[in-house]
Structure formats: C-alpha cells, structure tokens
PDB file of N, CA, C and O in Angstrom:
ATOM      1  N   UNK A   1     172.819  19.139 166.006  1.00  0.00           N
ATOM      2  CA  UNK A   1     173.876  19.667 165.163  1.00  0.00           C
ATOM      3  C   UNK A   1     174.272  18.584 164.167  1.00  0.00           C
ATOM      4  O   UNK A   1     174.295  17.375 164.396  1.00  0.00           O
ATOM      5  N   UNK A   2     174.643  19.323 162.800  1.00  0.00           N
ATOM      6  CA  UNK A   2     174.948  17.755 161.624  1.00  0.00           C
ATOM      7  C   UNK A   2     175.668  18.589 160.623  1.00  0.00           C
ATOM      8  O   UNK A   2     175.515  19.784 160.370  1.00  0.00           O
ATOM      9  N   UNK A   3     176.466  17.735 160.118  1.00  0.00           N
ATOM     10  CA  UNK A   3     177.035  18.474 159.390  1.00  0.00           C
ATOM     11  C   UNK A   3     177.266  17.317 158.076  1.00  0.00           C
ATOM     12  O   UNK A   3     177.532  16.118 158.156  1.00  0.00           O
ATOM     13  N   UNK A   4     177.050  18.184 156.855  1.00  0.00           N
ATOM     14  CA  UNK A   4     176.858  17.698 155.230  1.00  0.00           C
ATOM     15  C   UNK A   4     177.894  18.023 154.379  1.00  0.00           C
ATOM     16  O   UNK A   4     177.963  19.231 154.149  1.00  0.00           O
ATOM     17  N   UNK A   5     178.987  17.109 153.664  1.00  0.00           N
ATOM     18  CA  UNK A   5     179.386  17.269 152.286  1.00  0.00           C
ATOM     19  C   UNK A   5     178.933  17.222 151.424  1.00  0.00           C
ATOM     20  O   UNK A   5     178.163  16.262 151.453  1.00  0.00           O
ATOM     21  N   UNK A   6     178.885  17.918 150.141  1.00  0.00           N
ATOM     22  CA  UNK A   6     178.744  18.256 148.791  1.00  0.00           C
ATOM     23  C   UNK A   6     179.634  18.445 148.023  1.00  0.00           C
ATOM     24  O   UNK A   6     180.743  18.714 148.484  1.00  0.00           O
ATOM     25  N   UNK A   7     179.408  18.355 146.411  1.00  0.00           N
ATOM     26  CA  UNK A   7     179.699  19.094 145.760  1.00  0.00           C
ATOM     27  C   UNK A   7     178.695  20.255 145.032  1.00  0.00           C
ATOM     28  O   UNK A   7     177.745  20.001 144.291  1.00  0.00           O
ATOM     29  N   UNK A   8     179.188  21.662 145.465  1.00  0.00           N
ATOM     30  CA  UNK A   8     178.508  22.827 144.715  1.00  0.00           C
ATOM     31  C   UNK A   8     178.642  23.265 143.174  1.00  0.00           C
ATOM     32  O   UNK A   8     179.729  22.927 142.705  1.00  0.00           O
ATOM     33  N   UNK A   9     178.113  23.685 142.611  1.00  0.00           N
ATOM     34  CA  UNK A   9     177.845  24.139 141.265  1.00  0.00           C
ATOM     35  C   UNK A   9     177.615  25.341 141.694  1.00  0.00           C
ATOM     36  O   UNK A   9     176.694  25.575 142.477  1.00  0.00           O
ATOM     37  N   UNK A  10     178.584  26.439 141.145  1.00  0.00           N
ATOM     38  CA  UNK A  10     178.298  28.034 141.305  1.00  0.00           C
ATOM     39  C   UNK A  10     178.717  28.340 139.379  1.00  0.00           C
ATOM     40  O   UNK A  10     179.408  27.674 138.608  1.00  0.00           O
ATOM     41  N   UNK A  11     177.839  29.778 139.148  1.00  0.00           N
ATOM     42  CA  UNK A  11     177.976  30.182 137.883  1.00  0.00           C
ATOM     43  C   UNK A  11     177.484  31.170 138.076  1.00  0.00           C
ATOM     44  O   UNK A  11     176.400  31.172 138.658  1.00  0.00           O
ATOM     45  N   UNK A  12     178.051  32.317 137.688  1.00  0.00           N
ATOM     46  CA  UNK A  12     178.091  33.556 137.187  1.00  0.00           C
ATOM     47  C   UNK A  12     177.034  34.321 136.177  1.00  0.00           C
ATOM     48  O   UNK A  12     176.804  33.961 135.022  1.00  0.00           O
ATOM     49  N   UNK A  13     176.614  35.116 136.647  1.00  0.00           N
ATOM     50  CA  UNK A  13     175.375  35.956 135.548  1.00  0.00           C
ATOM     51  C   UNK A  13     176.035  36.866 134.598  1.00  0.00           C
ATOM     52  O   UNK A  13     175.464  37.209 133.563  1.00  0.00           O
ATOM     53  N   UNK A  14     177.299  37.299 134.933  1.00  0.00           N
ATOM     54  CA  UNK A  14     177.776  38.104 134.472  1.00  0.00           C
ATOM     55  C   UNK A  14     178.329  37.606 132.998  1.00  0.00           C
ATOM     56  O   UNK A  14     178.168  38.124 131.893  1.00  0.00           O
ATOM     57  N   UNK A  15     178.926  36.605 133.324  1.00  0.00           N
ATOM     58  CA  UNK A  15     180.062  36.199 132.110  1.00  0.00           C
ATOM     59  C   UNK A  15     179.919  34.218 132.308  1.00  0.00           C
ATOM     60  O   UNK A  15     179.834  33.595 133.366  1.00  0.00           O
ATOM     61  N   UNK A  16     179.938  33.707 130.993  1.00  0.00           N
ATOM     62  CA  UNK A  16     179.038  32.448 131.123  1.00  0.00           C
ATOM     63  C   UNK A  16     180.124  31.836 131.796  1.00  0.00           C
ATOM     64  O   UNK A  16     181.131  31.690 131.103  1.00  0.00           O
ATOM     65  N   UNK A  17     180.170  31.523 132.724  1.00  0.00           N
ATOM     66  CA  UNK A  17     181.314  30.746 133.287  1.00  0.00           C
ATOM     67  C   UNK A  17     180.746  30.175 134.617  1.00  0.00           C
ATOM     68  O   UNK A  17     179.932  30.739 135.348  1.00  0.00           O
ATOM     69  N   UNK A  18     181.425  28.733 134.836  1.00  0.00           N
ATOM     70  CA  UNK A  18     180.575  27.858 136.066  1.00  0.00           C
ATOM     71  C   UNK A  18     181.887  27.081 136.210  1.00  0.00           C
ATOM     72  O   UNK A  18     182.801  26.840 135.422  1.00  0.00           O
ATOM     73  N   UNK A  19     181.579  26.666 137.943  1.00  0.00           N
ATOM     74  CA  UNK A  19     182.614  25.947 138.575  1.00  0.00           C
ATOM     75  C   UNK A  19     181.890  25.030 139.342  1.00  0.00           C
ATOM     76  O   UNK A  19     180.724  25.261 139.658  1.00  0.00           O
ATOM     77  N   UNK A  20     182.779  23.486 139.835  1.00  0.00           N
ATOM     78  CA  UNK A  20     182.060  23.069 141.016  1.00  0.00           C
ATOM     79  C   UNK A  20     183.281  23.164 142.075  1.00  0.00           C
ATOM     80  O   UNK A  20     184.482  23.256 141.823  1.00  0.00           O
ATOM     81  N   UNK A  21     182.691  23.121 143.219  1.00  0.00           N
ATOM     82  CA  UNK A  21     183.957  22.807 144.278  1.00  0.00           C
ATOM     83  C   UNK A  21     183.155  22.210 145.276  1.00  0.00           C
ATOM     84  O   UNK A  21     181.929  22.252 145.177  1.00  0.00           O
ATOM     85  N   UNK A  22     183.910  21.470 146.550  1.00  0.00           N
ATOM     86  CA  UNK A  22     183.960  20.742 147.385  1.00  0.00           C
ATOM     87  C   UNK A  22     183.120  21.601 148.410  1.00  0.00           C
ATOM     88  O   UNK A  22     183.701  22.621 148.780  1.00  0.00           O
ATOM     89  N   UNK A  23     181.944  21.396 148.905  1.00  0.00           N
ATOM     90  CA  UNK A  23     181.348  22.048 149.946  1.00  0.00           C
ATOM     91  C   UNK A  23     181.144  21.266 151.279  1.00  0.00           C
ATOM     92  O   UNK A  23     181.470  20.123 151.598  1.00  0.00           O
ATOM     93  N   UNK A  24     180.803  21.789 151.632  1.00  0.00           N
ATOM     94  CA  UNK A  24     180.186  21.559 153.330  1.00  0.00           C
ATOM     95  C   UNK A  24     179.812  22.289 154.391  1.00  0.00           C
ATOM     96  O   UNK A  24     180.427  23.268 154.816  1.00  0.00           O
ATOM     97  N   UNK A  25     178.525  21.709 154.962  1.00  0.00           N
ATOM     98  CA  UNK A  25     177.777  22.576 155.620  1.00  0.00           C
ATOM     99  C   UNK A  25     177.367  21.927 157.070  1.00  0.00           C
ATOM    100  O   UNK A  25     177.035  20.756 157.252  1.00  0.00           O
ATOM    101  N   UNK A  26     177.482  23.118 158.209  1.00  0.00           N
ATOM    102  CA  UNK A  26     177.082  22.333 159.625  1.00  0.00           C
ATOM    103  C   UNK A  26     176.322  23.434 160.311  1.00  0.00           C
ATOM    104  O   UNK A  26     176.665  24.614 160.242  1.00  0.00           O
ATOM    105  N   UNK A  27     175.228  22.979 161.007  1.00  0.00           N
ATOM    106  CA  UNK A  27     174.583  24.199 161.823  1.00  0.00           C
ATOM    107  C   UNK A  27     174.181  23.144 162.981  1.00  0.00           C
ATOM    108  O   UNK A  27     174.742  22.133 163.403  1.00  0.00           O
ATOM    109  N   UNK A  28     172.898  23.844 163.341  1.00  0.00           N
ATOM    110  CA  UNK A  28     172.281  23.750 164.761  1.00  0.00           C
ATOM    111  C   UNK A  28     170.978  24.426 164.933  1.00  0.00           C
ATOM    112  O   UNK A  28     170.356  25.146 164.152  1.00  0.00           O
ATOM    113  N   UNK A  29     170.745  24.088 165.959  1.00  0.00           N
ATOM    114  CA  UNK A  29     168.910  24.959 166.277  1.00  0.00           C
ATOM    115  C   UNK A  29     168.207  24.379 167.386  1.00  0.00           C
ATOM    116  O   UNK A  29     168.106  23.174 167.618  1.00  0.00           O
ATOM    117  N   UNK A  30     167.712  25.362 168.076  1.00  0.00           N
ATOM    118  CA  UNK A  30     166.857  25.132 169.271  1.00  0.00           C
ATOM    119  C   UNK A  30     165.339  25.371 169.112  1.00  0.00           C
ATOM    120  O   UNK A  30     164.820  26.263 168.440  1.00  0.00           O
ATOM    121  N   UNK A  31     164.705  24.407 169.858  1.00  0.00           N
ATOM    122  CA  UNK A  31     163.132  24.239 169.785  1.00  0.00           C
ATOM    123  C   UNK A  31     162.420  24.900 170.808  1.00  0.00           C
ATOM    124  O   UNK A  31     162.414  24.045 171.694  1.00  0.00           O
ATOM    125  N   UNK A  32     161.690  26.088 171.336  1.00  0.00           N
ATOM    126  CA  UNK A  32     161.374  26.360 172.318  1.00  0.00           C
ATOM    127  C   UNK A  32     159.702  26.260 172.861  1.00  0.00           C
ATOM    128  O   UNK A  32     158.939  26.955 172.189  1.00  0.00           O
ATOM    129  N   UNK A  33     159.339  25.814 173.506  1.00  0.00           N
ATOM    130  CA  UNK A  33     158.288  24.811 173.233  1.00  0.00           C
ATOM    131  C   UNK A  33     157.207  26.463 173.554  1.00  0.00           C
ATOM    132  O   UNK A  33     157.807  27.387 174.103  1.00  0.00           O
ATOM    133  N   UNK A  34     156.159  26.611 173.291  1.00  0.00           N
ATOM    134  CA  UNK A  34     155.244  27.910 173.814  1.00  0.00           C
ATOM    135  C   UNK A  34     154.126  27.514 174.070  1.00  0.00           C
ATOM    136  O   UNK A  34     153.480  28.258 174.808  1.00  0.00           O
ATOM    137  N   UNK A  35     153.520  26.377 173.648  1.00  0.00           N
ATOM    138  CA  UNK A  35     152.136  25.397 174.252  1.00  0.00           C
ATOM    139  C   UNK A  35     152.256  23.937 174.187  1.00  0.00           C
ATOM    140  O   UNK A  35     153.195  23.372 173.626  1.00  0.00           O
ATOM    141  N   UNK A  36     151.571  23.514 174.600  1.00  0.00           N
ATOM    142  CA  UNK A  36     151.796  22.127 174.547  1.00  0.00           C
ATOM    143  C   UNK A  36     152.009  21.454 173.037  1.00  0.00           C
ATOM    144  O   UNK A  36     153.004  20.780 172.770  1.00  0.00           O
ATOM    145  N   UNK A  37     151.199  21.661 172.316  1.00  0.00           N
ATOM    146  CA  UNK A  37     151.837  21.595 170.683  1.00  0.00           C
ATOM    147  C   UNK A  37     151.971  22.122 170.264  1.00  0.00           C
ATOM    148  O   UNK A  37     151.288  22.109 169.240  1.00  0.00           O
ATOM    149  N   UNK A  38     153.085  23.427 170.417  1.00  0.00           N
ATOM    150  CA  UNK A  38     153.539  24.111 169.369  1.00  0.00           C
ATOM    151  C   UNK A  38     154.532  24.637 170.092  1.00  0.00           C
ATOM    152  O   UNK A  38     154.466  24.917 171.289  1.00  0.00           O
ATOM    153  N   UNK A  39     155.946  24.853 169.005  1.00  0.00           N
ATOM    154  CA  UNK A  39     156.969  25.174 169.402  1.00  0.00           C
ATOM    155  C   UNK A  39     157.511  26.015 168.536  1.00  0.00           C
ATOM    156  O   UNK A  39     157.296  25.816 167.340  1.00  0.00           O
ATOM    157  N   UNK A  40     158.796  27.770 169.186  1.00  0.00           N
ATOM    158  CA  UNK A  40     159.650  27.873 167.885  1.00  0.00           C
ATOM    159  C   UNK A  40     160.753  27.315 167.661  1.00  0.00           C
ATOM    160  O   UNK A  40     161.351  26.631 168.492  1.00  0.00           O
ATOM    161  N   UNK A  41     161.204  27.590 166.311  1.00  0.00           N
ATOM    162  CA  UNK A  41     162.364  26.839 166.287  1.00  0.00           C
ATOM    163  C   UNK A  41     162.867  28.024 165.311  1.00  0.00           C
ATOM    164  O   UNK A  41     162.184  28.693 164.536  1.00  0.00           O
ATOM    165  N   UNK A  42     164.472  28.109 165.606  1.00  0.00           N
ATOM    166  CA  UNK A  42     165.719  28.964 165.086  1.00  0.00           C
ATOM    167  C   UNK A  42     166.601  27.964 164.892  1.00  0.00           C
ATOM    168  O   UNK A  42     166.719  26.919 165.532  1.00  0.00           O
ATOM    169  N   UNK A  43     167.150  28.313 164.060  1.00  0.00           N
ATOM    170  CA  UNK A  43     168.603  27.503 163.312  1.00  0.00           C
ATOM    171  C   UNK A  43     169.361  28.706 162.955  1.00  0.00           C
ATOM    172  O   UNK A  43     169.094  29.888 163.172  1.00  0.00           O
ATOM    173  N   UNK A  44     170.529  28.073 162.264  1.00  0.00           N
ATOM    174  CA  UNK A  44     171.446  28.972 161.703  1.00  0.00           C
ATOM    175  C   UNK A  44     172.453  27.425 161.145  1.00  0.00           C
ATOM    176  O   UNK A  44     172.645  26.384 161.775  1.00  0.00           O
ATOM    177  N   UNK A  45     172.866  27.763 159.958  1.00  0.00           N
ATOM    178  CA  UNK A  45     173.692  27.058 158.926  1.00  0.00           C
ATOM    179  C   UNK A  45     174.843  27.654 158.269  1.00  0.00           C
ATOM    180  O   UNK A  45     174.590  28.766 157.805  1.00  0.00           O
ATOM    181  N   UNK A  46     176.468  27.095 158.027  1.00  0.00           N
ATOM    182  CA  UNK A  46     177.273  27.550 157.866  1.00  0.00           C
ATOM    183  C   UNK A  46     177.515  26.866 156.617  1.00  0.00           C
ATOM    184  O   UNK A  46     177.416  25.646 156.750  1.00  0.00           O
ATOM    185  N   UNK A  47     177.760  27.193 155.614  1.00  0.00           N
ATOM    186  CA  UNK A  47     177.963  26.611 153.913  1.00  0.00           C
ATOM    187  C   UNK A  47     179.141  27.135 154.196  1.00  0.00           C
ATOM    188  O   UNK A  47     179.240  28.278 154.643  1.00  0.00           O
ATOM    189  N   UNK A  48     180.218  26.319 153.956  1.00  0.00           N
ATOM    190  CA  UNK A  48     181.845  26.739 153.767  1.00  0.00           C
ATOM    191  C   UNK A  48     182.234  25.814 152.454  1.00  0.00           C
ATOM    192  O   UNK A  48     182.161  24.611 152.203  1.00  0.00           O
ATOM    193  N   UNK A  49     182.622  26.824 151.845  1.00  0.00           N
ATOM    194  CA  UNK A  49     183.399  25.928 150.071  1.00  0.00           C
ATOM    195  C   UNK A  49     184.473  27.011 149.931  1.00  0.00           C
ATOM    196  O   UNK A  49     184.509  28.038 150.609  1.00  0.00           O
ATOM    197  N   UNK A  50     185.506  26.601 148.799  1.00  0.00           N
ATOM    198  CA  UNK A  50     186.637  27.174 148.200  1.00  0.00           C
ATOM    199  C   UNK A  50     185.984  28.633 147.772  1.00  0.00           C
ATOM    200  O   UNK A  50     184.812  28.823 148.097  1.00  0.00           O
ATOM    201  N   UNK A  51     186.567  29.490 147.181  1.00  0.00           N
ATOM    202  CA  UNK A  51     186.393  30.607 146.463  1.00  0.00           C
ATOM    203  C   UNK A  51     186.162  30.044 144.946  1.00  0.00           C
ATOM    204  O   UNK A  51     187.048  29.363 144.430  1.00  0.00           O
ATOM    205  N   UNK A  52     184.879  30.358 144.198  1.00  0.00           N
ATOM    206  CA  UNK A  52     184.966  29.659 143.297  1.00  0.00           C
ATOM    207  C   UNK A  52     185.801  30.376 141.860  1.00  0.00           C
ATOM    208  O   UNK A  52     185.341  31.511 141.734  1.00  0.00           O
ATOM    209  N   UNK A  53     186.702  30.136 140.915  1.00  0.00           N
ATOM    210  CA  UNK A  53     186.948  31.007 140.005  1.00  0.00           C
ATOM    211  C   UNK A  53     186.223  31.650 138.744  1.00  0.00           C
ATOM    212  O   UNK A  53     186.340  31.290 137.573  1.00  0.00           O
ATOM    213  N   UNK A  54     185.475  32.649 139.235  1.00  0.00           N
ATOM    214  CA  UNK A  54     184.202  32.969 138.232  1.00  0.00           C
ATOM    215  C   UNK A  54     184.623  34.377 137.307  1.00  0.00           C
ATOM    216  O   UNK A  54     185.536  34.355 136.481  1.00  0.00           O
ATOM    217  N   UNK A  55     184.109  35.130 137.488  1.00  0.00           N
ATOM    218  CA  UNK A  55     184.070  36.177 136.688  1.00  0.00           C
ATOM    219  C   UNK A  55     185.096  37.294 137.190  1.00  0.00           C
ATOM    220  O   UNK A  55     185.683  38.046 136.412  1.00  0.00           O
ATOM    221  N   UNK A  56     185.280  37.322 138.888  1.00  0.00           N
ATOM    222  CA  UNK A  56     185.861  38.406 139.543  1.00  0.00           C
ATOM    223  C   UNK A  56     187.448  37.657 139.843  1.00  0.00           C
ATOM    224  O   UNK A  56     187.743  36.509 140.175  1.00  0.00           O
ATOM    225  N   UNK A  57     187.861  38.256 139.703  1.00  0.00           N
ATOM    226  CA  UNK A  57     189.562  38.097 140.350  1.00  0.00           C
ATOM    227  C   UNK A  57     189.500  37.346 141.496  1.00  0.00           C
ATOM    228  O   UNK A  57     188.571  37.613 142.258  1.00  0.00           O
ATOM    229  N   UNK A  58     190.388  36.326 141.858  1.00  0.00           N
ATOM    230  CA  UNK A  58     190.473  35.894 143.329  1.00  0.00           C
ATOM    231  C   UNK A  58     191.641  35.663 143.284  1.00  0.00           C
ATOM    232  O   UNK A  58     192.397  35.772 142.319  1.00  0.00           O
ATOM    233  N   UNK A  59     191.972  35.163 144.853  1.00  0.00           N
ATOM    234  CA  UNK A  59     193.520  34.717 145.400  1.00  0.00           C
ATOM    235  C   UNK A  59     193.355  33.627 145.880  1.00  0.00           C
ATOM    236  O   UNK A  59     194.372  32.990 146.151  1.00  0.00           O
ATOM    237  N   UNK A  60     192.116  33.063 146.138  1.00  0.00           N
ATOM    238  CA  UNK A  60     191.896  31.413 146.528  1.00  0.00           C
ATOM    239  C   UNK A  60     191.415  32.191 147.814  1.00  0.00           C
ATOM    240  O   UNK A  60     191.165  33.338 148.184  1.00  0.00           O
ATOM    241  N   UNK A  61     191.439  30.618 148.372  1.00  0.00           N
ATOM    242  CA  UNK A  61     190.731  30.910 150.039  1.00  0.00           C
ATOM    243  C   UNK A  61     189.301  29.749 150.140  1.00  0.00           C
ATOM    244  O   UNK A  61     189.001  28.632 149.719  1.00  0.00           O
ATOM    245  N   UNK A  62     188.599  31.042 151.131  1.00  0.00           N
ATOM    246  CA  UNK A  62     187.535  29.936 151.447  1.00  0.00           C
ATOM    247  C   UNK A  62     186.223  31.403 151.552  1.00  0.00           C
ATOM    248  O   UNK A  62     186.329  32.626 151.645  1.00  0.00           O
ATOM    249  N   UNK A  63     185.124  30.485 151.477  1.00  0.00           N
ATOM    250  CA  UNK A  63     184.248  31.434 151.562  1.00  0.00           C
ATOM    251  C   UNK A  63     182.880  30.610 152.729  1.00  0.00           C
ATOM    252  O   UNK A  63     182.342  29.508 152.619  1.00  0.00           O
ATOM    253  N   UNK A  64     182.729  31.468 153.553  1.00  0.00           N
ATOM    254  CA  UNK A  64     181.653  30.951 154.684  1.00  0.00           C
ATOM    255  C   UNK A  64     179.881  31.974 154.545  1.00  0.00           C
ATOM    256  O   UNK A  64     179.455  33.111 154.754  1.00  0.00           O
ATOM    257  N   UNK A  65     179.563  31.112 154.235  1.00  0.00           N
ATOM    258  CA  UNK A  65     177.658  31.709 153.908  1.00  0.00           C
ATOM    259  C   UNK A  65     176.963  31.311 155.162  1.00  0.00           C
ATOM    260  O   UNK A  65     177.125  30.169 155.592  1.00  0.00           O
ATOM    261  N   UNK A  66     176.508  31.820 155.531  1.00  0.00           N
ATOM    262  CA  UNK A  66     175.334  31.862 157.194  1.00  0.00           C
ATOM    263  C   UNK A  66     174.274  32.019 156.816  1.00  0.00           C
ATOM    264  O   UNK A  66     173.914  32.933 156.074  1.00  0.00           O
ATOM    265  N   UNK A  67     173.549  31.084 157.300  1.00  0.00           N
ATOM    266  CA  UNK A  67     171.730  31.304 156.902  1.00  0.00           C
ATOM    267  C   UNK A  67     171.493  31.163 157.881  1.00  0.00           C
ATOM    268  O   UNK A  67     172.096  30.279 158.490  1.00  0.00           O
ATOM    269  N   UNK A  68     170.532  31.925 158.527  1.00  0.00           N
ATOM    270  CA  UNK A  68     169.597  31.841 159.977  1.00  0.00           C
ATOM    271  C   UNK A  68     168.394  31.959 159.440  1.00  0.00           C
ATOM    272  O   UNK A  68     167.957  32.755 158.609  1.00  0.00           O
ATOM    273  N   UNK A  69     167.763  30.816 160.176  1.00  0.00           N
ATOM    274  CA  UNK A  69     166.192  30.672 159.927  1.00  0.00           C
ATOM    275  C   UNK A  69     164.980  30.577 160.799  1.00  0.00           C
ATOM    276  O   UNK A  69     165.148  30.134 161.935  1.00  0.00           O
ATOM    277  N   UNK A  70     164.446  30.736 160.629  1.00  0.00           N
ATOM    278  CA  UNK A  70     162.810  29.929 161.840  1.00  0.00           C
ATOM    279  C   UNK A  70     161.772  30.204 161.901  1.00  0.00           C
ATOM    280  O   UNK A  70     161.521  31.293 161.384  1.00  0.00           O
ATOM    281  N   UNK A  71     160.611  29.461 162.514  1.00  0.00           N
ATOM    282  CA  UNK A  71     159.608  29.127 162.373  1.00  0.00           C
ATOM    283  C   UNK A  71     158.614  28.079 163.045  1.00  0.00           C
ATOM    284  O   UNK A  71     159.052  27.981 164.192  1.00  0.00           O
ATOM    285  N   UNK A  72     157.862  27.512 162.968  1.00  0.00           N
ATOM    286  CA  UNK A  72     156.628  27.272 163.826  1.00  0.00           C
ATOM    287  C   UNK A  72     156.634  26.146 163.909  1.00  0.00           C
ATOM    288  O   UNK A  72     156.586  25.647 162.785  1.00  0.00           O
ATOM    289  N   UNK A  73     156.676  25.308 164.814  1.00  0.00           N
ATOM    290  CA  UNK A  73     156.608  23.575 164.652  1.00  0.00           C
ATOM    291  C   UNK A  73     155.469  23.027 166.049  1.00  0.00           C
ATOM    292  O   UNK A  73     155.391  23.093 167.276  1.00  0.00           O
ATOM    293  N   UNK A  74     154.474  22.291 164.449  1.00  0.00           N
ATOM    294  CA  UNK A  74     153.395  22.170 165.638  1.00  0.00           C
ATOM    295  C   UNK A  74     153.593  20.448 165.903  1.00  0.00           C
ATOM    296  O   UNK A  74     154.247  19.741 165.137  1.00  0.00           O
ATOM    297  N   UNK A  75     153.048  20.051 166.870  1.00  0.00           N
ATOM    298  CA  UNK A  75     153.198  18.525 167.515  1.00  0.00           C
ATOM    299  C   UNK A  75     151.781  17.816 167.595  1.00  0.00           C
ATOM    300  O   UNK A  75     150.853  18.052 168.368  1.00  0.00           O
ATOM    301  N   UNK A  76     151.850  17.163 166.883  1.00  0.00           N
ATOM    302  CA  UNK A  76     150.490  15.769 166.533  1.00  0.00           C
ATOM    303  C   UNK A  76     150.441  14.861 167.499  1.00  0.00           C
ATOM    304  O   UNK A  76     149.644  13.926 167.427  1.00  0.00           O
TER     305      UNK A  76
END
C-alpha cells in the first residue's frame, strides 16, 4: 500500500477552461502466485482531489476516482 501527492491539471472540452488542484492518491494489491513463475495481480487506486471549477456549476467538495486493475506478473 503507498500513497502519492500531486498536483493535477484538469480542463474541460466543453468550454476552454483549466484548473490545477492538490491531488492524492493511495491504493493496494495482491499477488496470487498460480505457478511457480507466474502470478495474478489486482490493485485498485483511489485519486482524491478538490472539485475542480470547470465548465459545470459546483459547491466545492472533493471528488474520489477508483481504478481497479490487473494482470500477469511473470518471475525471472
């Protein structure tokens, strides 16, 4: 598990307008081994930043993005 600060750059397709704000991101993931060299692996990642002020109306806040991922990890 690890967790990363940033700063994000978000911008709008709609209407030319771009913001940065303060991000940060923390996940995790398990390796499950299926032969002797080769294993899967799943994650999942939480991106949490401000609401950025773009094109749509806001009230502030926070906004949380989840990525789940995985895939094949072989061992040399």
């Amino acid at each position: 598990m690890g967790s990363r600060h940033w700063l994000g750059h978000f911008s709008s397709n709609q209407a030319n307008v771009s913001d940065n704000e303060f991000t940060a991101d923390w996940g995790g993931g398990l390796d499950f081994k299926i032969f002797p060299y080769v294993s899967l692996r799943l994650e999942a990642r939480d991106f949490y930043s401000e609401v950025p002020p773009l094109a749509l109306p806001s009230n502030g806040g926070h906004q949380n993005n989840v990525v789940a991922s995985g895939g094949l990890v072989l061992r040399f």
